[in-house]
N, C-alpha and C positions, 0 to 999 in steps of 0.2 A: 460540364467542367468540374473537374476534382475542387472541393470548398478546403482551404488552408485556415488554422487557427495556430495563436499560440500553445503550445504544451503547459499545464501548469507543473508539471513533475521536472522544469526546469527555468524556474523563474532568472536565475543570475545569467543564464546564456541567451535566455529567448530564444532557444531551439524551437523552428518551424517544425511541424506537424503535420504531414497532409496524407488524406485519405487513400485507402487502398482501392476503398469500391465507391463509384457514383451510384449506384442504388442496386435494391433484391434482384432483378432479372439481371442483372450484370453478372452479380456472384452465382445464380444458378447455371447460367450460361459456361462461365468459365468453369464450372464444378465438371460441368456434361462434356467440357472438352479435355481434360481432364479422368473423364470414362469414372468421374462419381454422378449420380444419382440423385440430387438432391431437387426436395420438394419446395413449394412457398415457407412450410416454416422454420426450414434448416437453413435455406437461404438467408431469410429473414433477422435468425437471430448470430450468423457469422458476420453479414453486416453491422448489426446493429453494437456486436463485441466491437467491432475497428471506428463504428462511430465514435460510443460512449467510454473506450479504451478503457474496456471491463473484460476480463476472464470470463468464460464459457465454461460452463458446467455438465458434461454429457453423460446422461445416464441413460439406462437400458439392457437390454437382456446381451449377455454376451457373443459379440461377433455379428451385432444388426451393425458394423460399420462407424463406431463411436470414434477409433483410432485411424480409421481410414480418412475420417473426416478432415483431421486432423494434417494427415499425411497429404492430403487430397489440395487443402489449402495452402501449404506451403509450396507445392509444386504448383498450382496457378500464379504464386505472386512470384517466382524465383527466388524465394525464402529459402535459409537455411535451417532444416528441422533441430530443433533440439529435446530429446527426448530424454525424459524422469519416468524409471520403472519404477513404480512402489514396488515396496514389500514391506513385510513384517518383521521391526527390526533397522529399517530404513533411521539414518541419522543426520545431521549434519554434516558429517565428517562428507557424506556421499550426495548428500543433497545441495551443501551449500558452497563450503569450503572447508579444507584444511591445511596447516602450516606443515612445510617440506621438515620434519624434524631431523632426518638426518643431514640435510644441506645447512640447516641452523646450528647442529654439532659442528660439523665441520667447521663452520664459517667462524665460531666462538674457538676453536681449536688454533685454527689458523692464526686470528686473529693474537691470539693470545702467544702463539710461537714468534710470530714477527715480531712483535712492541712488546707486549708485555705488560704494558702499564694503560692497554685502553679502559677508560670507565665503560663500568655497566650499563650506562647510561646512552654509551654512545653503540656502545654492541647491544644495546638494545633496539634503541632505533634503525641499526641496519638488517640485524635478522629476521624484523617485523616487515616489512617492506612486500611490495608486489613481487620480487623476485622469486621472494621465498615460499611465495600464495599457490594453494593447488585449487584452481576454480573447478568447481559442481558444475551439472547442468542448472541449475537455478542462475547460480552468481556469474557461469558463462553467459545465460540469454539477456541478462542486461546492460551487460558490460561489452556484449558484439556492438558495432557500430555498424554490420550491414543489416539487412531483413530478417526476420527472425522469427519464427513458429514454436513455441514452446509447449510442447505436449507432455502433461504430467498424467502418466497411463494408469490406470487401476488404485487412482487415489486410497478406495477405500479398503485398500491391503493396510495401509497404513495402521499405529494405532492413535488414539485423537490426539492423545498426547503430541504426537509429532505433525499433526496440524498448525500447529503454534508456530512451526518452523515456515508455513505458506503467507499466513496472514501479510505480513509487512510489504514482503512482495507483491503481494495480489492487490493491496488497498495501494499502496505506494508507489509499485518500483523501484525497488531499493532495497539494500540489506548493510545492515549494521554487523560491523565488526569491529570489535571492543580496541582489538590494538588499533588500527587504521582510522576509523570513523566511520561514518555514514556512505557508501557505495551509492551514485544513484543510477537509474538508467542515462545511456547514451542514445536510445530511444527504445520506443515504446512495444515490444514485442505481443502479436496477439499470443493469447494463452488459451489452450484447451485441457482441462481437466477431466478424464473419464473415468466411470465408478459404473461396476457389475452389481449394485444395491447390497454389498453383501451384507451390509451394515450402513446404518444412519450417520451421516455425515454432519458435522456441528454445524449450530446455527451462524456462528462467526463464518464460516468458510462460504458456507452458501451467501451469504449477506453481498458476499462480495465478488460474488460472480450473477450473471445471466446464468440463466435456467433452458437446457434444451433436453428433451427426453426422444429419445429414437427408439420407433417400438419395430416389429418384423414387418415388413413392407406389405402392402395390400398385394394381390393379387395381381395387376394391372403393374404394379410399379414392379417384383419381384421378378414379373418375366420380362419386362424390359431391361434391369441390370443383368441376369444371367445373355440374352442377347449381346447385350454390351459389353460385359466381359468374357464369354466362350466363343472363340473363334469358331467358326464352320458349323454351330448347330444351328437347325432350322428352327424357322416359328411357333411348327407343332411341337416339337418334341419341348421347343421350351417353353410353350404354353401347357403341358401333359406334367412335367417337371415340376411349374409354378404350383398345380391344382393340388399335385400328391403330398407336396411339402406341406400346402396350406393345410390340407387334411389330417395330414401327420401331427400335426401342433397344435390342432382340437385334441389329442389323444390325452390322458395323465399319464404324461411323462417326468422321467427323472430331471431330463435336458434336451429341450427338445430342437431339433434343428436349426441351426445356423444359418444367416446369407453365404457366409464364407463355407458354410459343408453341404448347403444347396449348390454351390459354383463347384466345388469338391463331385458332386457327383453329376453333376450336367457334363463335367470334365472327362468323368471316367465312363460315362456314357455314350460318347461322341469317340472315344478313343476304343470302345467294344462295338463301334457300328452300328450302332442300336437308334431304329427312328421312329416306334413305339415302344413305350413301356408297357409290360403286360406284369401277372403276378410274378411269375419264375424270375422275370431282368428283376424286377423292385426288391424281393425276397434274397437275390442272388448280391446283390450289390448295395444291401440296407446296411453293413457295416461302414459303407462311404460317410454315411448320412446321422448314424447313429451309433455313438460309443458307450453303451449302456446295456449289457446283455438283457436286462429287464424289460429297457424299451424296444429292443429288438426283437424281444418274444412277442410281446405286445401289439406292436406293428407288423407285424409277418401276419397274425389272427388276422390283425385287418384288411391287410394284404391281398389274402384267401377268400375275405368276401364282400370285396370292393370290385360291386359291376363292371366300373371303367376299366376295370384291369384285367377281367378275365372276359373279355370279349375276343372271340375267335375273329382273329382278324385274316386268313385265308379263306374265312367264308364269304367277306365283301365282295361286293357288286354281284 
């Protein structure tokens, strides 16, 4: 039975609070029905974010599935996703909110054609108003009143400086804004933050999140999600798939392949009829897999004298 407490992020209402998940194999379960992938401790700590109603912090190599996760979870709860692309450059204006300035011209225009004689004081207080507020995704996800998944993607495009602009949200729920007041949540949205390491994230940010790191799937795990997401390919071929990638990603590479550009070529595999990979299929179709003409020199070498692949398979039985 789901456990109910009060919210402290809303002491004058006593807004109830109740949990999303009764425990980890609940959320793994629903992750796998779902067609994500998730182990004991991804499970582990999406609960433990909707326990301790704390931000999630994902980091790892790009495209091991950090955003998917994300995406993953708000489709099991009927959540509404809402999503923050960093970039570089990224401000409030786009992060949080900004005032309609030309519906504020007008309205002061207007105002001022009809009477004539309003005080500033009072065309102050009406231009500043919710009417005239252009919600962000930040100042959207706590101000929704249904379900709510707020995915802020590639934090650390950001620069720190604009980290300052997360804090309040993240420890609080809630954002201030000088003309209005204090904004606070209507309820508690879980949060996911994803970062490609491109750069060290502040110690204020991490403080106030849970810590999850998603690294490239083990072997065993990796052909089971290409299974689960490639229609119609067999066991072997996606077991032959799992092995070459894993291979692949021992190499010194620039960038070395992806969940999502292993699924990429299990795809374009399945669609060339192919139910061994031998050198020539791997050699012919490593552009699927790798976008780095460097690594694709480098991998073709290995390509050419990697036994498992250049086994004559008309000579069986």
């Amino acid at each position: 039975m789901t456990t109910v407490r009060i919210s402290p992020f809303t002491p004058s209402t006593l807004k109830i609070m109740t949990y999303r998940f009764n425990d980890v194999p609940e959320v793994r379960s629903n992750l796998k029905k779902v067609s994500y992938l998730a182990d004991e401790g991804i499970a582990g700590v999406v609960y433990l974010g909707d326990r301790l109603q704390k931000p999630v912090l994902v980091e790892g190599p790009a495209g091991t599935g950090k955003t998917q996760l994300a995406k993953s979870v708000a489709e099991m709860n009927g959540a509404r996703l809402i999503r923050l692309q960093c970039y570089e450059g990224l401000d409030e204006s786009k992060a949080l909110y900004e005032w309609n300035y030309k519906k504020q011209l007008l309205r002061i225009q207007a105002e001022r054609n009809l009477s004539g004689d309003g005080s500033w004081e009072e065309i102050e207080d009406d231009i500043f108003s919710d009417e005239f507020l252009l919600t962000r995704p930040l100042l959207e996800a706590i101000q929704s009143e249904d379900p709510v998944v707020l995915l802020i993607d590639e934090v650390d495009r950001v620069e720190i400086e604009t980290e300052a602009l997360l804090l309040e949200i993240l420890s609080d729920y809630q954002v201030s804004i000088p003309e209005l007041g204090t904004v606070t949540a209507r309820q508690i949205p879980l949060v996911f933050l994803t970062s490609n390491n491109t750069r060290e994230l502040s110690e204020a940010l991490k403080r106030r999140c849970l810590f999850l790191h998603i690294d490239y799937p083990d072997l065993e795990r990796e052909r089971e999600i290409i299974l689960t997401k490639v229609p119609d390919i067999n066991e072997a071929l996606s077991d032959q798939i799992a092995r070459v990638v894993r291979s692949v990603r021992q190499l010194d590479l620039k960038k070395a392949p992806s969940v999502s550009e292993t699924l990429d070529w299990a795809r374009t595999l399945v669609h060339l009829g192919v139910d061994h990979i031998d050198a020539k299929t791997a050699t012919d179709t490593v552009n699927i897999l790798l976008k780095y003409r460097s690594d694709i020199e480098k991998t073709v070498k290995e390509f050419a004298t990697d036994e498992s692949l250049n086994i004559d398979q008309s000579s069986d039985g």
